[in-house]
C-alpha positions in Angstrom: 23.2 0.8 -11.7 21.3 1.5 -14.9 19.0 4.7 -15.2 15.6 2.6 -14.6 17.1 1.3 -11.8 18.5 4.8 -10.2 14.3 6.2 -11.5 12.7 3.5 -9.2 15.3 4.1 -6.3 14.3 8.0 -6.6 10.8 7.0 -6.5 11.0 4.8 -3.7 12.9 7.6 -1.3 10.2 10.0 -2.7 7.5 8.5 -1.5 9.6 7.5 2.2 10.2 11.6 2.6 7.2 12.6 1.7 4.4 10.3 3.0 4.1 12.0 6.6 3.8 15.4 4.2 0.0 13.3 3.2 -0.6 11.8 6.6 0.1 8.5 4.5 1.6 5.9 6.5 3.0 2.9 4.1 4.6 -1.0 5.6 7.6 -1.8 3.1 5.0 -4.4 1.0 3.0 -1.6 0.0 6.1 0.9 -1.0 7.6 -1.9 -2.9 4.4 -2.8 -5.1 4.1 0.9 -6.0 7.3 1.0 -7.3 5.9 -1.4 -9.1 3.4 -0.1 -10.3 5.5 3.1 -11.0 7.8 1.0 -13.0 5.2 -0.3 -15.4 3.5 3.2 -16.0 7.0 4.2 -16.9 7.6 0.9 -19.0 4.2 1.6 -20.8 4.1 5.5 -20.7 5.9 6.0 -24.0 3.5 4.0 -26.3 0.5 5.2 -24.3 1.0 8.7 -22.5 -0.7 7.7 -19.6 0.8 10.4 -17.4 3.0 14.0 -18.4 6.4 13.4 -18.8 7.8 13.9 -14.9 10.0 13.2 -12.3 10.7 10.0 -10.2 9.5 12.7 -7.4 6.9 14.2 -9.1 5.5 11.1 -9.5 5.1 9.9 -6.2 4.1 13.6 -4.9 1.8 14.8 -7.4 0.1 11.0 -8.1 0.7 8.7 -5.6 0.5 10.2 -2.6 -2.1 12.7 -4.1 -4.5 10.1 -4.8 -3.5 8.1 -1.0 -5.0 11.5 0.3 -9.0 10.2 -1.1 -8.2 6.6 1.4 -9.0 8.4 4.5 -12.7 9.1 2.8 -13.2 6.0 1.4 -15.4 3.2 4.2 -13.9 0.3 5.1 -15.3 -2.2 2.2 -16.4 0.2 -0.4 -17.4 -0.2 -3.5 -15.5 2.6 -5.8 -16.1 3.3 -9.2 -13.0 5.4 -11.2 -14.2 7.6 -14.2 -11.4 7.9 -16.8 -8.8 5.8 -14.8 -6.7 6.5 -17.5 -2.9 5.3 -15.8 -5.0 4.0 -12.7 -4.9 7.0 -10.4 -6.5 7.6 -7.6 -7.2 3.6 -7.8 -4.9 1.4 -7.6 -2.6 2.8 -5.3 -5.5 3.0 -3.0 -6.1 -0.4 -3.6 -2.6 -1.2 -2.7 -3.1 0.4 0.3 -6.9 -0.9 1.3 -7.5 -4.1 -0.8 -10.7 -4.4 1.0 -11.8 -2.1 -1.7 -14.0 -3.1 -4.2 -13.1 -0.9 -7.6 -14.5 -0.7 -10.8 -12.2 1.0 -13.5 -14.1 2.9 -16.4 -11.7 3.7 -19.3 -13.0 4.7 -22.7 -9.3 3.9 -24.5 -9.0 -0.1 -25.0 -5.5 0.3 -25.1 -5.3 1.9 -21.9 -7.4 -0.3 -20.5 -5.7 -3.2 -21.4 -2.7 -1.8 -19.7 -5.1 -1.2 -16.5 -5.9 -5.1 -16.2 -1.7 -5.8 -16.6 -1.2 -2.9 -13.7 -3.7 -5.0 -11.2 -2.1 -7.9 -11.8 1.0 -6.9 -11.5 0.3 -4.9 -8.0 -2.0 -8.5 -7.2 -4.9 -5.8 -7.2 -7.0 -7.5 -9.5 -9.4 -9.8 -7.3 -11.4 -7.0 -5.9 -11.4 -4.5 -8.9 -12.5 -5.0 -12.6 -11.6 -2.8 -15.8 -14.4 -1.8 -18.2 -13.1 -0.3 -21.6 -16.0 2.1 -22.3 -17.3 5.4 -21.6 -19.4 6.1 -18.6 -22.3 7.8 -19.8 -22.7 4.6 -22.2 -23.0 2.8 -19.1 -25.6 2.1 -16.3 -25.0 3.8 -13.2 -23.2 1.7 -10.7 -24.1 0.7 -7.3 -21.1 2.3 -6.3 -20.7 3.8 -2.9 -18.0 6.3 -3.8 -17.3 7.3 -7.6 -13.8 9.1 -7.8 -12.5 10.8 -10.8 -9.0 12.6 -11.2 -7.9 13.3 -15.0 -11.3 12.6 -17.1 -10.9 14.1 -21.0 -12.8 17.3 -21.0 -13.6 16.9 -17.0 -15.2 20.9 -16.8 -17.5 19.8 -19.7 -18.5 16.2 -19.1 -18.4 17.6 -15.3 -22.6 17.6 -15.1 -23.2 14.9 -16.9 -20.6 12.7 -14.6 -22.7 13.9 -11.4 -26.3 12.9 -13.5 -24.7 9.5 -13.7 -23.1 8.9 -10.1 -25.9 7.0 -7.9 -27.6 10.1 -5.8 -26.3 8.4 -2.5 -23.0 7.9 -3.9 -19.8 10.8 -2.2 -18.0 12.0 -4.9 -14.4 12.3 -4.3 -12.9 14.7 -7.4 -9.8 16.3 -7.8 -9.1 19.9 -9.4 -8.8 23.5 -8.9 -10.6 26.3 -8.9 -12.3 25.9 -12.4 -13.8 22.5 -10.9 -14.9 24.7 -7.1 -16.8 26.6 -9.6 -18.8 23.7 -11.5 -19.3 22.5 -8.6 -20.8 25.8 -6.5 -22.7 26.0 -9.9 -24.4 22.9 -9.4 -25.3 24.3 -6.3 -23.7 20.4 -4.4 -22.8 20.0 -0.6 -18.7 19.6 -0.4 -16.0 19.9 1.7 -12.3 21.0 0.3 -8.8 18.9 1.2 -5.8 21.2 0.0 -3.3 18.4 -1.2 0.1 19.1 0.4 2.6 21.2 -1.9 0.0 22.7 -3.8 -1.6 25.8 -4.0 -3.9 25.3 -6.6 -5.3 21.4 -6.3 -7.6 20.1 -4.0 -9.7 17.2 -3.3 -13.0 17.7 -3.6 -15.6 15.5 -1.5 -19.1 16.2 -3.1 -22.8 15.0 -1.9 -25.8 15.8 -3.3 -27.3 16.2 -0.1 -25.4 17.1 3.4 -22.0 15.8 4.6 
C-alpha cells in the first residue's frame, strides 16, 4: 500500500470515529466521495495551498466534519452562497451531504477556482452549485438564502463589508473565534454560538440582522 493510499485510509476511519463527535451521520456513498474530495485537495494542495499542511485526521476533524456542523442550519432547498471558498469548505462537503442545495462559490483566485469547478465534478456536485472567480464586493448581492464563510483573506477586516453585501434576510453562518464574537457584538447583530467539537476556541457563528 503506497503512502496516498495509507492518507486516504486514515481519512476515511477519521471521519467513521469521529462523525457521532458532530452529530454527523454519513451512508458509505457520501464517506467515499469525500475521500474523494480529500484526495484531490491533497493532489492539488501543493501547487495551490488550499489548506495548512495537516493530518489525514486533522483533515476530516478540523474541515470536514467542521463545516457538516453548518448542514443542520441550512433549509431543505437553500440557496447558499460561499465567500472565499478557497479549497471548497464549508461547501462542498455539505453539498455531498444535501445536494438539494443550491451553492454559489465566490473565489477571488482563478486558479483556485478552477480547481473548485474540477472538485464538483469530481464529487458529481456540480449541477446544483456554480463557481464565480471574483471578489464579492465586486459583485451584486445574491439572492442567497444563507451566505457562509469560513477562511476569507483578511476575514476581521473585510468582516463589515461582507455583512453590507449579504442580502438583509439572508442567516449568516461564519466560522471563528473570539476576535470574530467581537466584530460581530460590535456590529451590534442577533446570533447564536455552536462550539465545534474538539475545540476550545472555534465556533460557528449563526448571525441575523434581525431576531433568530
Amino acid at each position: 500500500m503506497d503512502k496516498d493510499q495509507k492518507r486516504a485510509d486514515e481519512f476515511s476511519n477519521a471521519i467513521i470515529e469521529y462523525a457521532p463527535r458532530y452529530d454527523v451521520q454519513l451512508t458509505a456513498d457520501e464517506i467515499a466521495r469525500l475521500r474523494e474530495y480529500y484526495e484531490l485537495v491533497m493532489t492539488w494542495n501543493t501547487r495551490l495551498h488550499l489548506v495548512a499542511p495537516c493530518s489525514p485526521t486533522e483533515f476530516a476533524t478540523r474541515h470536514v466534519l467542521e463545516s457538516l456542523l453548518a448542514l443542520p442550519y441550512l433549509s431543505d432547498g437553500a440557496r447558499v452562497v460561499d465567500v472565499g471558498s478557497g479549497a471548497g469548505l464549508p461547501v462542498i462537503p455539505c453539498l455531498i451531504v444535501s445536494p438539494d442545495l443550491r451553492a454559489s462559490l465566490i473565489e477571488s483566485s482563478p486558479k483556485k477556482a478552477v480547481f473548485l469547478r474540477e472538485a464538483l465534478r469530481r464529487v458529481g456536485a456540480h449541477d446544483p452549485a456554480q463557481v464565480i472567480a471574483e471578489r464579492f464586493e465586486k459583485l451584486p448581492a445574491s439572492e442567497a438564502d444563507y451566505v457562509t464563510c469560513r477562511a476569507l483573506d483578511r476575514f476581521m477586516e473585510m468582516f463589515s463589508a461582507l455583512v453590507e453585501w449579504a442580502p438583509p434576510t439572508s442567516t449568516l453562518l461564519f466560522f471563528g473565534g473570539d476576535s470574530l464574537r467581537e466584530q460581530i457584538e460590535k456590529a451590534a447583530l442577533v446570533y447564536k454560538t455552536i462550539r465545534i467539537p474538539e475545540s476550545e476556541r472555534r465556533f460557528l457563528f449563526i448571525i441575523k440582522r434581525a431576531g433568530l
